[in-house]
C-alpha positions in Angstrom: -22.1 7.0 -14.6 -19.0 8.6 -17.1 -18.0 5.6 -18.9 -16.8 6.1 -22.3 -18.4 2.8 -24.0 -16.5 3.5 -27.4 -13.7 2.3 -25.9 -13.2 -0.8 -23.8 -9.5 -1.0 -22.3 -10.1 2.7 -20.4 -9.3 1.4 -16.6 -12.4 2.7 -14.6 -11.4 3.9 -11.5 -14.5 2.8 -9.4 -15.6 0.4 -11.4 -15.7 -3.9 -11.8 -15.2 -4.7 -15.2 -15.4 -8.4 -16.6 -14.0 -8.7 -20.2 -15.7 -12.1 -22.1 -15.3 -13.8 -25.7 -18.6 -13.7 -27.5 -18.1 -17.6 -27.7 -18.4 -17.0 -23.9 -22.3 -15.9 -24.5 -23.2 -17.0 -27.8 -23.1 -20.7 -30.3 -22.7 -24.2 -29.4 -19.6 -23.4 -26.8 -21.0 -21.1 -24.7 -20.8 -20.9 -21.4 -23.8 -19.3 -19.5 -23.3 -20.9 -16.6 -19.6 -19.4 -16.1 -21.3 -15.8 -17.0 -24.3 -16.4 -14.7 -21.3 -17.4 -11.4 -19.2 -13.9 -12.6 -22.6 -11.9 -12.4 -23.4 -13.2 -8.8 -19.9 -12.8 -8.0 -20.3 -8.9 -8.3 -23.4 -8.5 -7.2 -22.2 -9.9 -4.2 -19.6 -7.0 -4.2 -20.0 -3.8 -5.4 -21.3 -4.9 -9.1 -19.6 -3.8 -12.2 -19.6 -4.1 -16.2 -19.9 -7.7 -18.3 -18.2 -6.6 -21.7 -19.1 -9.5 -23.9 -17.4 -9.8 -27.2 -13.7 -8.7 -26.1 -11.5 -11.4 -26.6 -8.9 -10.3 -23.4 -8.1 -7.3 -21.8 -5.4 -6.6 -24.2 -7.5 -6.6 -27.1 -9.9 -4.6 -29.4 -13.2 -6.6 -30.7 -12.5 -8.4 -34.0 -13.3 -6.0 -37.1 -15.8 -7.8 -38.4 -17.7 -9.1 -35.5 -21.4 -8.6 -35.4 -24.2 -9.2 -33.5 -27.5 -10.0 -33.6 -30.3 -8.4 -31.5 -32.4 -11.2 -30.5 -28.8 -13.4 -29.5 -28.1 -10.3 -27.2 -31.4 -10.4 -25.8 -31.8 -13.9 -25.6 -28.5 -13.7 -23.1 -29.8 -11.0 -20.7 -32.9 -13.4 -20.6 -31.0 -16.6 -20.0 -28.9 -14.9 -17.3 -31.5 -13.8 -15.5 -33.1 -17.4 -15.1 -29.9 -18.7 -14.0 -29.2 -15.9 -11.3 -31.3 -14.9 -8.2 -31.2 -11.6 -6.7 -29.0 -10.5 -9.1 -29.8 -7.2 -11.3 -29.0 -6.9 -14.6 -29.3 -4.1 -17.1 -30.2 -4.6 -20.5 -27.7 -4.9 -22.5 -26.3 -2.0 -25.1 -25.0 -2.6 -28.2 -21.6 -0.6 -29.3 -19.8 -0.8 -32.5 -15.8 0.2 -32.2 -14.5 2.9 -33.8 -12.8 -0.3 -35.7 -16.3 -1.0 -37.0 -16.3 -4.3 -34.9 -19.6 -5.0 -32.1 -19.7 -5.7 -28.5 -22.6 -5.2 -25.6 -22.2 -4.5 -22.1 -24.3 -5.4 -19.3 -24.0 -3.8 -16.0 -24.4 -5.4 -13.0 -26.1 -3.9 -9.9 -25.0 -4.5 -6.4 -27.7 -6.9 -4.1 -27.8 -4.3 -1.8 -29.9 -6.1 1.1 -29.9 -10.1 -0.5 -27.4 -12.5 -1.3 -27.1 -13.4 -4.4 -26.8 -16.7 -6.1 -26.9 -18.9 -9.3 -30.4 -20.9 -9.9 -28.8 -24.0 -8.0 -27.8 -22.1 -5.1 -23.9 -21.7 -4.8 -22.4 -18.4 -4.0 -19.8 -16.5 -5.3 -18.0 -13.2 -3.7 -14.8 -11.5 -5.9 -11.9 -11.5 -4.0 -9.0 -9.9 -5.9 -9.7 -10.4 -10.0 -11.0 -13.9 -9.0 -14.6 -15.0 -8.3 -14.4 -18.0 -5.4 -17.0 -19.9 -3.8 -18.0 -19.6 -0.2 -20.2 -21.5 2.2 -20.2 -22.4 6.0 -19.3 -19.7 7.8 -18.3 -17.4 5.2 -22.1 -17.2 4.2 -22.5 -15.5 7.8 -19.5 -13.1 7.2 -21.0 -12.0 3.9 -24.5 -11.3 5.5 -22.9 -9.4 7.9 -20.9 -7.7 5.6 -23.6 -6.9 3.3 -24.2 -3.4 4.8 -20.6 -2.8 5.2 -20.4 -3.0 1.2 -22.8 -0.9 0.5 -23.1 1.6 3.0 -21.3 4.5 0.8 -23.9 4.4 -1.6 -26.8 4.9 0.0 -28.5 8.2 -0.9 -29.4 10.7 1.7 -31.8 13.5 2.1 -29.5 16.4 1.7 -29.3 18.0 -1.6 -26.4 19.3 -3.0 -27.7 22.6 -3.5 -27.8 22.6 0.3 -23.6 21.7 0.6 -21.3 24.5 1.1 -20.1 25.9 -2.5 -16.4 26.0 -0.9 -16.9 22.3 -0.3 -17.4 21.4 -3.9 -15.1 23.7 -5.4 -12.3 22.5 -3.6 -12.9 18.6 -3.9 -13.3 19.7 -8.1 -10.2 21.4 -8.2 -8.1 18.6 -6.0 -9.7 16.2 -8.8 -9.0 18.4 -12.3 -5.1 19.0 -10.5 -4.4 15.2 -9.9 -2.2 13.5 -12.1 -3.9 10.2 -11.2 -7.1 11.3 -12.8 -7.7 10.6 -16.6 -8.2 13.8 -18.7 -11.9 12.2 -19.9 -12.9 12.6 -16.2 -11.3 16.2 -15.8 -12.9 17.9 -19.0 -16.3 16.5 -17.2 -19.0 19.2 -15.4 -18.5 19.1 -11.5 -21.9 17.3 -11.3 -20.7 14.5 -13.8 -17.1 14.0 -11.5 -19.4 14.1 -8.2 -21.6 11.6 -9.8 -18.6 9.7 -11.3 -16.8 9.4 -7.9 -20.5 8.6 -6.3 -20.7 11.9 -4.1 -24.1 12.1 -5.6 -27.2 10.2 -7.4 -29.6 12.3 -9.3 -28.8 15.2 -7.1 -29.0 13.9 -3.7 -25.7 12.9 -1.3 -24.6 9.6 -0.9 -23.0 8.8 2.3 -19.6 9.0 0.8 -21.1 12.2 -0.6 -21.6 13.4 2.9 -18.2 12.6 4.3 -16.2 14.4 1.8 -18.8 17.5 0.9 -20.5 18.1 4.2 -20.2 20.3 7.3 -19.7 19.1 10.3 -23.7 18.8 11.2 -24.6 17.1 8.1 -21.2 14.2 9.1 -23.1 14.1 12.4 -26.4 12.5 10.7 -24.0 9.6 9.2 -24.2 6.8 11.5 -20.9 5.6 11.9 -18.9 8.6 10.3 -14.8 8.8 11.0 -13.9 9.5 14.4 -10.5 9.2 15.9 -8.4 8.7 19.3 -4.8 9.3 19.5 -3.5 7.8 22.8 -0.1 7.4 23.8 1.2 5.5 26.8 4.4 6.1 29.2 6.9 3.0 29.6 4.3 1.7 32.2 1.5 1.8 29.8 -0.3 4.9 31.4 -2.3 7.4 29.5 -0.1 10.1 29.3 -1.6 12.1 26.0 -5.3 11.7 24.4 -6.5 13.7 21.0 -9.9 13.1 19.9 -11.1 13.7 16.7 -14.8 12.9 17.3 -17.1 16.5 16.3 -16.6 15.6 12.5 -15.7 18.9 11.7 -13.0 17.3 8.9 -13.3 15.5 5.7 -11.2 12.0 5.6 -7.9 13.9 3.7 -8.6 17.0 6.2 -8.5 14.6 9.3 -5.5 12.4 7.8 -3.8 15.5 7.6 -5.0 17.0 10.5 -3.8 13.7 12.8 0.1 13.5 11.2 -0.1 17.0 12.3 -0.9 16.4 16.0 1.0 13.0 16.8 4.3 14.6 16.8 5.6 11.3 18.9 5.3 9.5 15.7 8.2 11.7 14.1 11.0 10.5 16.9 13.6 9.2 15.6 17.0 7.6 17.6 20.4 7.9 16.2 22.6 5.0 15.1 26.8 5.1 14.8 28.0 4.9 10.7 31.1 5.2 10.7 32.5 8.3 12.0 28.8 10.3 11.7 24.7 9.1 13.2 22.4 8.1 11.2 18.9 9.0 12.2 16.1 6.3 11.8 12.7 7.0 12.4 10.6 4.8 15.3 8.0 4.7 12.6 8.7 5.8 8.8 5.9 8.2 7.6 5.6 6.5 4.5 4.1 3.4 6.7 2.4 5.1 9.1 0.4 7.3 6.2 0.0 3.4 5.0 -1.5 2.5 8.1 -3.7 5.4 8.6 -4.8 5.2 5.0 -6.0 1.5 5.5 -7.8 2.4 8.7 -10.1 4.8 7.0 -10.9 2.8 3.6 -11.2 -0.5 5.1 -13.5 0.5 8.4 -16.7 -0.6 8.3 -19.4 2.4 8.5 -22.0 0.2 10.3 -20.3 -1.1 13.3 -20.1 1.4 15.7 -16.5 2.2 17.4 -13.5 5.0 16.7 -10.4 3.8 15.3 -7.7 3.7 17.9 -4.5 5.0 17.4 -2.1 3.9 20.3 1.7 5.0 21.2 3.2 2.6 23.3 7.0 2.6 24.3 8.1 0.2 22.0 5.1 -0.5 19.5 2.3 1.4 17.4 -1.2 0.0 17.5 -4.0 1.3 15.2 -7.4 -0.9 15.7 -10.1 0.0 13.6 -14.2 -1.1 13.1 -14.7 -4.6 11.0 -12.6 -7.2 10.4 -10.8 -7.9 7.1 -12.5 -7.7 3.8 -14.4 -11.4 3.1 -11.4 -13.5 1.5 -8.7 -10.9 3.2 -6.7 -12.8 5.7 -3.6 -12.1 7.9 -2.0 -14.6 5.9 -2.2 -13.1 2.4 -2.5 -9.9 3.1 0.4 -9.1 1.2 -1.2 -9.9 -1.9 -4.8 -10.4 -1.6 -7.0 -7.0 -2.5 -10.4 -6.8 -1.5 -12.0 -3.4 -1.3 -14.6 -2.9 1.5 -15.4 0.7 0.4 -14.2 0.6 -3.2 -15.3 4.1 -4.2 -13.8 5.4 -0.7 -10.6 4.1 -2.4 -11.3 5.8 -5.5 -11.5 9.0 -4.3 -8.0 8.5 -2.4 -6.6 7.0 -5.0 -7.4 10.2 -6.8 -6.1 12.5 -4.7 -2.6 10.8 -4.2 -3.3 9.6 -0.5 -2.4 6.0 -1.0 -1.0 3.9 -3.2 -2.5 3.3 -6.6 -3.3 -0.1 -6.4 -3.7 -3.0 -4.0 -3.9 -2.9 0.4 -0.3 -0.9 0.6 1.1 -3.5 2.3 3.7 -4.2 0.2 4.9 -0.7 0.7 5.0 -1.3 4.5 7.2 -4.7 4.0 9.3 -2.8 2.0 10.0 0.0 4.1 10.2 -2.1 6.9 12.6 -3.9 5.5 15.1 -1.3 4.5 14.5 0.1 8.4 15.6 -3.4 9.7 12.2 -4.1 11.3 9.3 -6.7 12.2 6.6 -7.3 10.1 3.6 -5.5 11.0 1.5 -8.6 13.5 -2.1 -8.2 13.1 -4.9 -9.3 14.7 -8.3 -9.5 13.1 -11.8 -10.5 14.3 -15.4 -10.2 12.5 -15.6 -6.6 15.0 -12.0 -5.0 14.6 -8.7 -5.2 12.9 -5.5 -4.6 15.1 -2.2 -3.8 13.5 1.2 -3.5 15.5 4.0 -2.2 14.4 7.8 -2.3 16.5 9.9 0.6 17.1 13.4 -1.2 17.6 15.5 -2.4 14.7 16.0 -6.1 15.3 19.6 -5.8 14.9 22.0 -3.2 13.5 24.3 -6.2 11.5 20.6 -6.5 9.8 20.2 -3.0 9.4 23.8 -2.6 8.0 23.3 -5.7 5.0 20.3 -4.3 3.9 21.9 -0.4 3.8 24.4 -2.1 1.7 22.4 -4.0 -0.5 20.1 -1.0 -1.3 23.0 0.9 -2.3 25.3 -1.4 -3.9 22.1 -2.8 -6.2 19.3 -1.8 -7.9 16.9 -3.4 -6.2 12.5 -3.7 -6.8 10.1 -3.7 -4.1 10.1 -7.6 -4.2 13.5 -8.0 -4.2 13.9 -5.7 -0.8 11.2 -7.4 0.8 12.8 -10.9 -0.1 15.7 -9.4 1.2 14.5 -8.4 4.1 13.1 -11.6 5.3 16.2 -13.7 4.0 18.6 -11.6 6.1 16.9 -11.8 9.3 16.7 -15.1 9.2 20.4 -15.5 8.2 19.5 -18.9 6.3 16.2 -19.9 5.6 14.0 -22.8 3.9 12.1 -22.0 0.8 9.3 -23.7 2.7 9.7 -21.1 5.7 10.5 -18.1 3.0 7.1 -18.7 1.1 5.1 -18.6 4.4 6.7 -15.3 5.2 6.0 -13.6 2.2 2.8 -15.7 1.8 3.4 -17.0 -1.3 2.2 -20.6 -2.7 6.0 -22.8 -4.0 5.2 -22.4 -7.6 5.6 -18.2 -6.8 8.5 -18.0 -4.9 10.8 -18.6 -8.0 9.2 -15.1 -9.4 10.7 -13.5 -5.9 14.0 -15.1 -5.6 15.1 -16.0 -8.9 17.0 -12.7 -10.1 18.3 -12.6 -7.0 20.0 -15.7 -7.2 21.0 -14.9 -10.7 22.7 -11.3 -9.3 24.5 -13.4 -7.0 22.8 -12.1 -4.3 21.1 -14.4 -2.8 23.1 -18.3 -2.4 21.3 -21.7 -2.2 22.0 -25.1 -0.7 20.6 -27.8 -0.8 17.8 -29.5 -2.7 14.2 -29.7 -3.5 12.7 -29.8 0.4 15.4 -29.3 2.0 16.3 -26.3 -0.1 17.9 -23.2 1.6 18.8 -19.5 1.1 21.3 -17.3 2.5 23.0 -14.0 1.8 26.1 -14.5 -0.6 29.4 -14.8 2.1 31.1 -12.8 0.0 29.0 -9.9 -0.2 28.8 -10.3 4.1 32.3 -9.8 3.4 32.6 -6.6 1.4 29.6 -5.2 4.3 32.3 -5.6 7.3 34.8 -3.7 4.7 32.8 -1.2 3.6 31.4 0.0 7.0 35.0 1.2 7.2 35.5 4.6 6.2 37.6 5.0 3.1 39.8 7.9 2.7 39.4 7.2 -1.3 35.7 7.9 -0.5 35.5 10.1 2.1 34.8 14.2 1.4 38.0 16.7 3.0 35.1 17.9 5.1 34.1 14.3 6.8 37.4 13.4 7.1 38.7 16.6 9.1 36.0 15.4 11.3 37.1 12.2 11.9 40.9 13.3 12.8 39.5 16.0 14.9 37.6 13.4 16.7 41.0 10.8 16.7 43.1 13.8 18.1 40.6 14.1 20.8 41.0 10.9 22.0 44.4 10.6 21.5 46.0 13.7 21.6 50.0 14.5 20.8 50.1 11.9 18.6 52.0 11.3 14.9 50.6 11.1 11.4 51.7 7.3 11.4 49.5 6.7 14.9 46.7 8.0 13.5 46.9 6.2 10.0 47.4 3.1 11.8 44.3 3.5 14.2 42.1 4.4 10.9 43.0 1.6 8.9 45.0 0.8 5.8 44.5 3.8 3.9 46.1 6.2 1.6 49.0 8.1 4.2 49.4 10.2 1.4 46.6 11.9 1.2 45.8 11.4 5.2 48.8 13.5 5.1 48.2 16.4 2.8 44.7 16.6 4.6 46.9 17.1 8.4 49.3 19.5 6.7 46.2 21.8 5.6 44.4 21.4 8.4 47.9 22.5 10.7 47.9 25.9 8.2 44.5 26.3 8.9 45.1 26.8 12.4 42.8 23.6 12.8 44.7 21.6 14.8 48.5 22.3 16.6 51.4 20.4 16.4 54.9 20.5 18.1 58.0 18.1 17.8 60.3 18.6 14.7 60.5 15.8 11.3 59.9 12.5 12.6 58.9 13.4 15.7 55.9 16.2 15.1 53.0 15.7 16.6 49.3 16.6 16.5 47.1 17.6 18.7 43.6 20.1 19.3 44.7 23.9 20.4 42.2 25.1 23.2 
């Protein structure tokens, strides 16, 4: 394992790290109880790193702090009697380069047990939290058990017997990634392969396999990554089927490799602005990469099954193995992150195939959003997860406010999605607004609150029956500015748009077609006719008052 120890606040890609005050561990306040629940807590995931003597996350050790041996020891000992299946290291000792001490104890994953505290409660980490579960999350963490650990498991294969080519380009991908820290890219290739648990001691790990081997060696895993791509007529018959199923691919190979072939997720339709189309996509690539993405890092790799990617008329379903990561729900999706295949992550994390932190799904709200579309629906059982996504645009006024808002304002990813779910709903409770962006009441302040103070966003109401709407006024200047404005416009756009006025009204004079475009500048409307008449764009005929234009044949 590459972890530079000298240093504390480096951010470990693939690794759990708990920071804790030595008052935490040692003296008359301790709390070994509240260390023994954090250990259990990731050995119940995929383990991780107990810094003890860090006072927050933020901060260096105190100068002069120092520790004694036997204390140290004497902690290591008393955590052990207070955990059960839980493996600790012991601990090292590490003075700062600001001559003040800390120890660190790594945690090892319970790979086939659960663990627990020595009177029997059970703790999982979901997001930077450790919470309690019983009942029938117990059963759900058994089951899971495998699914957290599966990547790594070590194989048989050596790496002397993986393709050179294979490890080459998986190095080079990793030392040209601007998402990798310059510690990890001045490493040997064996260190980065054992850093992003490829290998252990030599040997493949299963995640090892699916990113170094040949298609043979994938074959051996299991449950490796195999894909269908079905799509469905407007009577919901198979009319196309790709299979991705002889493991010939490695997961970015095989991402790439699928975009490639699904060319029906690239249509787009056209919708009327103004006097041009504007071409919107029946999925955005940016959420279907999303979607993809999550289907590979979150599938479970010991239930058997493909993942399904399926093209209906008006929807996009992609199903994959295992249900949502233990404490994951359909309801806080949005926020909750819980990593299934952590190190999987890593490694795509690394090589820019998702987003750097979290599920993604606040990129898909956003996006959705600004396309004027439904939240993805998802369905999600202890076998399979199911996400839909909708093709149509709810409704082109929707579409238009939230074009407006995004150009008129400079807006964060909260802020659209707020926006988004605030303008489809043309006025909406704070009660019904924090359920659709699955936020508790006391969070929805940090999601609305500078967009009330941008004048945005409009209240009414009080306390329950508090509610939100689009400012009227900015309603007003969307119907105004979906006009096109000669004081705007470019010569070339609006030649277009008299040549299209002249077709549909042909002979007629520079006063009729100021009139039928609005109340705009005649002047320049004017100059604009008179150069486009010396042109030889358009004809006219008629004398002073009386010219007219029309289209010459």
């Amino acid at each position: 394992m590459i972890i530079d120890t000298r240093n504390p606040l480096t951010k470990y890609e693939n690794s759990t790290i708990e920071y804790k005050s030595l008052k935490k561990a040692i003296g008359k306040n301790s709390d070994l109880q509240g260390l023994a629940k954090t250990c259990v807590c990731l050995a119940n995931t995929q383990g991780g790193y107990l810094f003890i003597g860090i006072e927050d996350k933020d901060k260096l050790p105190p100068s002069d702090q120092k520790i004694n041996q036997e204390e140290m020891n004497e902690v290591i000992k008393k955590l052990r009697s207070l955990t059960d299946s839980v493996g600790l290291v012991n601990p090292e000792l590490i003075t700062h380069e600001n001559g003040g001490e800390y120890f660190v104890i790594q945690i090892y994953p319970s790979m086939k047990t659960i663990a627990v505290t020595s009177d029997g409660k059970v703790y999982v980490r979901v997001g930077d939290e450790c919470t309690a579960i019983k009942g029938e999350e117990l059963t759900r963490l058994a089951h899971e058990k495998g699914a957290f650990q599966w990547e790594l498991v070590v194989t048989k294969t050596h790496i002397s017997q993986i393709e050179p080519e294979n490890i080459g380009k998986f190095i080079n991908e990793i030392r040209n990634s601007d998402r990798v820290s310059d510690f990890i890219k001045t490493q040997i290739d064996t260190d980065i392969l054992e850093y992003y648990k490829l290998i252990d001691e030599g040997y493949l790990t299963n995640l090892g396999i699916l990113w170094l081997g040949n298609f043979k060696q994938r074959s051996k895993l299991n449950y490796p990554i195999t894909v269908q791509y079905i799509v469905y007529d407007k009577d919901e018959k198979k009319i196309r089927k790709v299979d991705w199923n002889l493991n010939q691919f490695n997961p970015k190979e095989l991402l790439l490799e699928i975009e490639k072939e699904a060319v029906e997720l690239n249509y787009s339709f056209e919708l009327p602005d103004g006097m041009f189309r504007k071409q919107i996509r029946h999925y955005a690539k940016d959420v279907v990469r999303e979607l993809l993405v999550n289907a590979f890092v979150h599938k479970s790799f010991t239930i058997s099954g493909d993942i399904f990617i399926s093209l209906y008329k008006d929807r996009l379903e992609i199903k994959n193995p295992g249900g949502l990561p233990l404490g994951v729900t359909k309801d806080n999706i949005l926020h909750q992150v819980q990593r299934r295949n952590p190190h999987l992550i890593d490694t795509f994390k690394a090589l820019k195939l998702m987003e750097s932190e979290g599920s993604g799904y606040d990129l898909i709200y956003e996006k959705l959003s600004l396309d004027g579309k439904l939240y993805p629906q998802i369905e999600n059982d202890i076998n399979f997860v199911k996400v839909t996504i909708y093709s149509n645009i709810i409704d082109n006024d929707i579409l238009q406010i939230i074009d407006y808002l995004a150009k008129h304002y400079q807006l964060n990813q909260k802020e659209i999605i707020t926006l988004g779910a605030v303008v489809r709903n043309k006025k909406i409770s704070g009660f019904e607004l924090s359920k659709l962006l699955q936020l508790g009441d006391d969070r929805l302040r940090q999601w609305v609150d500078n967009l009330v103070e941008k004048n945005i966003i409009v209240t009414e109401g009080k306390t329950k029956g508090l509610m939100y709407m689009i400012n009227p006024k900015i309603l007003s200047s969307v119907e105004h500015d979906l006009k096109p404005s000669l004081k705007t416009m470019e010569e070339p756009q609006l030649r277009a748009l008299i040549k299209e006025d002249l077709k549909l009204h042909p002979n007629s004079k520079i006063s009729e077609i100021h009139k039928r475009m609005g109340d705009f500048d005649i002047k320049y409307l004017r100059r604009i006719i008179y150069k486009m008449y010396e042109e030889n764009e358009i004809k006219r005929d008629g004398e002073k008052k009386n010219m007219a234009y029309f289209l010459g044949k």
